[in-house]
LONU-885398 format. One record per residue (C-alpha): residue in three letters; residue number from 1; x, y, z. Coordinates in Angstrom, 3 decimals. Each point is the difference from the previous one (the first is absolute). Layout:
+------+-----+----------+----------+----------+
: rest :  nr :     east :    north :       up :
+------+-----+----------+----------+----------+
:  ALA : NUM :        X :        Y :        Z :
...
+------+-----+----------+----------+----------+
***
This chain:
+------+-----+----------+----------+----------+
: rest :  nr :     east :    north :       up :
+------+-----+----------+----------+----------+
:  UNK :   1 :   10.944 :  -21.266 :    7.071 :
:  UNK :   2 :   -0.519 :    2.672 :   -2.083 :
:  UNK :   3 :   -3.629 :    1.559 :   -0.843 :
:  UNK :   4 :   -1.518 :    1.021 :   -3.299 :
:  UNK :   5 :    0.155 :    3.300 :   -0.360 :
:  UNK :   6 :   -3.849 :    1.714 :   -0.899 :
:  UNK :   7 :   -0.633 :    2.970 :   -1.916 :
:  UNK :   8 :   -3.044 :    1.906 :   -1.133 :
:  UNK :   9 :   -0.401 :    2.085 :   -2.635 :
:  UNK :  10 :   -1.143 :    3.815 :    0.061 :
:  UNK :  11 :   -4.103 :   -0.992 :   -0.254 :
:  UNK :  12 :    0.401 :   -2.600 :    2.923 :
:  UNK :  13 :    1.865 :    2.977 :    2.071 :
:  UNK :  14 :   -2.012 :    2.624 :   -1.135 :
:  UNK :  15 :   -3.234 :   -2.193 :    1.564 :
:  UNK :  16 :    1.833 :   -1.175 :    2.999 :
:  UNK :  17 :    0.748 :    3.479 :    0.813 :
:  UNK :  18 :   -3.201 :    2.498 :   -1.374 :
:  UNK :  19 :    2.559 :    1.566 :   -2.073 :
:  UNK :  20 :    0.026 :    1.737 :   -3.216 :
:  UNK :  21 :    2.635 :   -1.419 :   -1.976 :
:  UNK :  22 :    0.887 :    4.255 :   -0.266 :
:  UNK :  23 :    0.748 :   -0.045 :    3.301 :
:  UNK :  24 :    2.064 :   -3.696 :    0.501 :
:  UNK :  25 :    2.433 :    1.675 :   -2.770 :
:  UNK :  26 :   -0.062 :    3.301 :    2.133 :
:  UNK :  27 :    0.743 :   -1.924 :    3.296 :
:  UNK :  28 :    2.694 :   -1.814 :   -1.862 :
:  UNK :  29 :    1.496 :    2.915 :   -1.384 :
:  UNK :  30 :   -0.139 :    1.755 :    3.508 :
:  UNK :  31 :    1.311 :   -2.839 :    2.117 :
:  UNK :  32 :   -3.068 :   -0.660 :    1.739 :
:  UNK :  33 :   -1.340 :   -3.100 :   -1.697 :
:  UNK :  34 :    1.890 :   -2.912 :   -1.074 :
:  UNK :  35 :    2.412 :   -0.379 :   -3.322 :
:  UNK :  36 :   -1.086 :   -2.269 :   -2.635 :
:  UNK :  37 :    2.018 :   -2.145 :   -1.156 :
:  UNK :  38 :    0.759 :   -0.310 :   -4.148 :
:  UNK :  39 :   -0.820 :   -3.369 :   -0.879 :
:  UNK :  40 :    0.644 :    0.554 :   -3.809 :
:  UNK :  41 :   -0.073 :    3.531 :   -2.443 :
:  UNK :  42 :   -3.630 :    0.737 :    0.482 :
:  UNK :  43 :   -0.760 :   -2.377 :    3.143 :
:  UNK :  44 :    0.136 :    0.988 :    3.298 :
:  UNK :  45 :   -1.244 :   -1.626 :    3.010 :
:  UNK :  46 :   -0.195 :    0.611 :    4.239 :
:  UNK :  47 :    1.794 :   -2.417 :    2.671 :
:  UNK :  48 :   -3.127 :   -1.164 :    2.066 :
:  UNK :  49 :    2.013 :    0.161 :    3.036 :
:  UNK :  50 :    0.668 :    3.917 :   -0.597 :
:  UNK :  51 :   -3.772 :    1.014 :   -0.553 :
:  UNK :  52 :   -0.971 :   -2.508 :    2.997 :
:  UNK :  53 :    2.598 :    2.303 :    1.949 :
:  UNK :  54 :   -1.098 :    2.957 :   -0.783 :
:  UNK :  55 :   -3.820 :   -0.410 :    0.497 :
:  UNK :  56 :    0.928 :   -1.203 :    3.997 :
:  UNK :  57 :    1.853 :    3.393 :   -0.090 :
:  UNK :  58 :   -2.608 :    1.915 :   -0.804 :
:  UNK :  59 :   -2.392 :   -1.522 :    2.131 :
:  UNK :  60 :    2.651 :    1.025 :    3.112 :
:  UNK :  61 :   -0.630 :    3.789 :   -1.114 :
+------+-----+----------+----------+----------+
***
């Protein structure tokens, strides 16, 4: 059985992580936080599963 697949969109990341939303695009751009996925032209969103992934691994630092 397949699950549904949950996303969250820059605000919800930015809170879940105590991140500017400068430095989830810096992250992104340095391969050190997450990609966003495009959901449309001007839409992007975050796979849950990939921010809940990262958090444990920075807790493990």
């Amino acid at each position: 059985m397949a699950t549904k697949q949950q996303f969250m969109k820059l605000k919800e990341v930015a809170e879940a992580t105590k991140l500017s939303r400068s430095s989830i695009y810096l992250g992104v751009k340095n391969g050190t936080f997450p990609k966003p996925l495009k959901l449309s032209e001007r839409r992007i969103a975050f796979r849950m599963d990939d921010i809940d992934s990262w958090m444990n691994s920075r807790r493990e630092v």
